[in-house]
Each structure stands twice: as structure tokens, then as C-alpha cells.
KOLVOMI-414739 format. One record per residue: x, y negated, z negated of N, C-alpha, C in turn; chain; residue number from 1. Coordinates in steps of 0.2 Angstrom, whole numbers. Example, Ala and Ser with C-alpha at 12.3 -4.5 7.8 and 13.67 -1.06 7.14 Angstrom:
> 66 | 28 | -39 | 62 | 22 | -39 | 66 | 16 | -39 | A | 1
> 64 | 11 | -35 | 68 | 5 | -36 | 64 | 0 | -39 | A | 2
end
This chain:
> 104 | 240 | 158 | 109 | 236 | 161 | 107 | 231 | 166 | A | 1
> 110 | 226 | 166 | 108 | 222 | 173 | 109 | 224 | 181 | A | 2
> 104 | 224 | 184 | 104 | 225 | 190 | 110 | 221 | 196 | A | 3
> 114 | 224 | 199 | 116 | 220 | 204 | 113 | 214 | 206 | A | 4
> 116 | 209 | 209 | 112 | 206 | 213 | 108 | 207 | 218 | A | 5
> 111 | 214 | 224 | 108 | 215 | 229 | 102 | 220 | 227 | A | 6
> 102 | 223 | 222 | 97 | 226 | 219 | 92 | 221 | 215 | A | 7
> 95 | 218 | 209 | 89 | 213 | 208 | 82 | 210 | 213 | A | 8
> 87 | 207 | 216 | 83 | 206 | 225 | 78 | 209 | 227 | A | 9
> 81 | 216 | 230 | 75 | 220 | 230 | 69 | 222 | 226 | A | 10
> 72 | 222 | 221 | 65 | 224 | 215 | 63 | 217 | 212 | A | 11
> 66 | 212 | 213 | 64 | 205 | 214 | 60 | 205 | 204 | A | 12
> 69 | 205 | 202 | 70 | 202 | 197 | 73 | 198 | 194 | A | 13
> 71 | 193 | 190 | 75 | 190 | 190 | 83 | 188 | 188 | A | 14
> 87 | 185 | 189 | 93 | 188 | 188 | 95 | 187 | 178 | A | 15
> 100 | 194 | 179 | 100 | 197 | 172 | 97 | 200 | 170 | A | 16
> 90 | 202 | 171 | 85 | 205 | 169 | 87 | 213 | 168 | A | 17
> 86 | 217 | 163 | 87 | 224 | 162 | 84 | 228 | 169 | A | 18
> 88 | 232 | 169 | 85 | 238 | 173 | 86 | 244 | 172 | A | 19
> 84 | 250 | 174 | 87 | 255 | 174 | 90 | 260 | 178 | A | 20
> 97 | 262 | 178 | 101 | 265 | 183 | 100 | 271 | 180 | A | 21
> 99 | 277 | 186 | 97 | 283 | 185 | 103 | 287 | 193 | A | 22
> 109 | 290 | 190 | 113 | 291 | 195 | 112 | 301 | 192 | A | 23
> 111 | 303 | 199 | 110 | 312 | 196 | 115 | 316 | 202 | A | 24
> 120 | 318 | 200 | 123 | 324 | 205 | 120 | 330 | 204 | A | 25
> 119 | 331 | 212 | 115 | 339 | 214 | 122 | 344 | 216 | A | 26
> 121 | 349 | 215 | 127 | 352 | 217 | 124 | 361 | 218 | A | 27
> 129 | 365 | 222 | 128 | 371 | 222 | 133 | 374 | 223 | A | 28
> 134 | 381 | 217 | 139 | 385 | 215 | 146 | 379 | 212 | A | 29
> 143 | 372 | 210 | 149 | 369 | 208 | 151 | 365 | 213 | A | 30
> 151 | 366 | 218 | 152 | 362 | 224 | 145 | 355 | 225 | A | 31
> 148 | 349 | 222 | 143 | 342 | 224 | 142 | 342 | 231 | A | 32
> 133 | 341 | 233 | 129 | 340 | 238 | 128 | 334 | 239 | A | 33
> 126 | 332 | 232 | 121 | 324 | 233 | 121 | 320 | 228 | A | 34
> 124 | 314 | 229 | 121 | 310 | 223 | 116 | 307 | 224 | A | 35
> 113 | 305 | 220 | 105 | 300 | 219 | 108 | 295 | 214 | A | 36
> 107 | 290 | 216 | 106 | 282 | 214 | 102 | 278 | 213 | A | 37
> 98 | 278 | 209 | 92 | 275 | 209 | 89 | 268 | 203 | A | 38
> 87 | 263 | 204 | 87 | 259 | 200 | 81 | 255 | 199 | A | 39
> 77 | 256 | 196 | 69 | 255 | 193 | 69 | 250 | 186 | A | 40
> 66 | 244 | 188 | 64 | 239 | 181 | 64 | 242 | 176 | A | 41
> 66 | 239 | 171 | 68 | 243 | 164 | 58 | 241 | 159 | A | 42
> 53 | 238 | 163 | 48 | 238 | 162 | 44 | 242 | 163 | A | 43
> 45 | 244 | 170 | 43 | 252 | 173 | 44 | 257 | 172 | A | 44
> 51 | 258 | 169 | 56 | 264 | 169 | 58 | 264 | 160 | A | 45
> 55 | 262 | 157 | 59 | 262 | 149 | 59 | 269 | 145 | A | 46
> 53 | 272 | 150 | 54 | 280 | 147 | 58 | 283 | 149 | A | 47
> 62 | 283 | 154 | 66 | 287 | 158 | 75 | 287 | 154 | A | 48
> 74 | 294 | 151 | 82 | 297 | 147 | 86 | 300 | 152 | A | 49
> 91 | 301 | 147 | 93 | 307 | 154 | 92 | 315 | 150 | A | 50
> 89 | 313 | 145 | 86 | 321 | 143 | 80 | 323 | 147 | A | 51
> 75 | 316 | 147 | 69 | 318 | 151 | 73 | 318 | 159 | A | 52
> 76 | 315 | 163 | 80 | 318 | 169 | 82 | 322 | 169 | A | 53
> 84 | 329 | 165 | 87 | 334 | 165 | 80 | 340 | 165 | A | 54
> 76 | 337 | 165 | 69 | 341 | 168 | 64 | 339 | 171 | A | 55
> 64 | 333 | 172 | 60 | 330 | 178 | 63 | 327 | 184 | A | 56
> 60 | 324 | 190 | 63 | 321 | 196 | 62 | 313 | 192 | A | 57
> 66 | 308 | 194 | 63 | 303 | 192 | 57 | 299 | 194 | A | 58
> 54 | 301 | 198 | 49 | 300 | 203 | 43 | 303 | 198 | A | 59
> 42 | 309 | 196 | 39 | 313 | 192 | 40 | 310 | 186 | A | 60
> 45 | 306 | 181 | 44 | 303 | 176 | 38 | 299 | 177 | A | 61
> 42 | 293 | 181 | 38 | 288 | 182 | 30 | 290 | 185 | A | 62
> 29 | 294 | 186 | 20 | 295 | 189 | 19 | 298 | 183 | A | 63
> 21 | 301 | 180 | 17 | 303 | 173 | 16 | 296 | 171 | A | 64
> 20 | 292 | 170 | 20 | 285 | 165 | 13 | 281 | 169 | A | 65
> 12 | 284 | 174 | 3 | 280 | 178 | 9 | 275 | 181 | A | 66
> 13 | 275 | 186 | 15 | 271 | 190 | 13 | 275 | 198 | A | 67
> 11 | 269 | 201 | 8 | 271 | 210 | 12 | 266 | 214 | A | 68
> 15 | 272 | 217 | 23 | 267 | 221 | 17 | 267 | 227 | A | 69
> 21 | 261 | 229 | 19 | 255 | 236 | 25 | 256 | 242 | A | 70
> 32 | 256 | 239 | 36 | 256 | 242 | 43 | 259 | 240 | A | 71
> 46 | 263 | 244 | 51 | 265 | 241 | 58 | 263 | 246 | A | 72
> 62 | 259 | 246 | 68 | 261 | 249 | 74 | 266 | 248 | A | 73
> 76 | 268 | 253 | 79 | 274 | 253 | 85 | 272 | 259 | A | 74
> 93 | 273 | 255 | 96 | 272 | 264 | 102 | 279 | 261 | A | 75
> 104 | 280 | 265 | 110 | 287 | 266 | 116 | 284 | 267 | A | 76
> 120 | 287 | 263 | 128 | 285 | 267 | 134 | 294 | 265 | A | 77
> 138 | 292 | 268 | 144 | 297 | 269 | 149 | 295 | 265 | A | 78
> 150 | 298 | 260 | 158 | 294 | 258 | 164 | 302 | 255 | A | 79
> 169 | 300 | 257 | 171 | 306 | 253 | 171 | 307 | 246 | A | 80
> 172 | 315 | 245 | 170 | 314 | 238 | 177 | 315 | 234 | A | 81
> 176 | 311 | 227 | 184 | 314 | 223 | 183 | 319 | 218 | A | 82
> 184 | 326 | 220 | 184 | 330 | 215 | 188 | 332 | 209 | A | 83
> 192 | 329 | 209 | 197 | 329 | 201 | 193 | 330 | 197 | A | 84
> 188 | 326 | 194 | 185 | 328 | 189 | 182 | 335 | 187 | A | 85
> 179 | 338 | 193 | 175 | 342 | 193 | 179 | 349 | 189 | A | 86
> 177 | 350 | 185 | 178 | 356 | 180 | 173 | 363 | 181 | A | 87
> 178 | 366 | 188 | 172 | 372 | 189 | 179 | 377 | 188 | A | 88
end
């Protein structure tokens, strides 16, 4: 899918350009802990499934595939979470 613009940006693609969005919920006993959001060139990242994500970290994909990250941004937010969906 294409990248945000403010992600674009950062991964300094150009606009339109495919990327790949990689969203994973961590959870314990059913109870959501964490999400991860992650977004990697779709040039970088074309191996990345969500079958291969259901057994590796994304980060672990990508370094089998010979990539050596330089840079990573990382920012934290709080939001409440909507559990309706959650079928525990």
C-alpha cells in the first residue's frame, strides 16, 4: 500500500510509492499490551507476510533478507484501547 505522507517522508519515498505496513498485537491472557506499527519500503520488505510475522520479529525477517539498519525511529503513544472486537 502507499505510504502516508508523513511516513513517506521519513523513509524518503517518493510519493505513491508501495510500502509495507506491518501492524502486530501483543497481548497476555487475552488482554492487548502492545501494538507495533511498522512501515518498511516495499523494496526492502517484499518478503515480509503475515505468515512469515507469525514466526518471526519484523526486524528478524528483514536481517535474514542481508538488510543492516542504520536507523530506526521509534516514538510511544497512549491511547485508549476499544475492546469490542476482542473475542476472548
Amino acid at each position: 500500500m502507499s505510504a502516508p505522507a508523513m511516513v513517506a517522508q521519513q523513509l524518503q519515498l517518493p510519493e505513491g510509492e508501495a510500502a509495507v505496513h506491518a501492524v502486530r498485537l501483543r497481548s497476555i491472557r487475552c488482554v492487548p499490551m502492545m501494538v507495533t506499527d511498522a512501515w518498511v519500503p516495499h523494496s526492502i520488505g517484499r518478503n515480509v507476510t503475515e505468515n512469515a510475522l507469525r514466526k518471526q520479529a519484523l526486524f528478524e525477517i528483514l536481517m535474514a533478507e542481508g538488510v543492516k539498519f542504520g536507523r530506526v525511529i521509534q516514538e510511544t503513544t497512549a491511547v485508549d484501547a476499544d475492546l469490542s472486537w476482542l473475542d476472548c
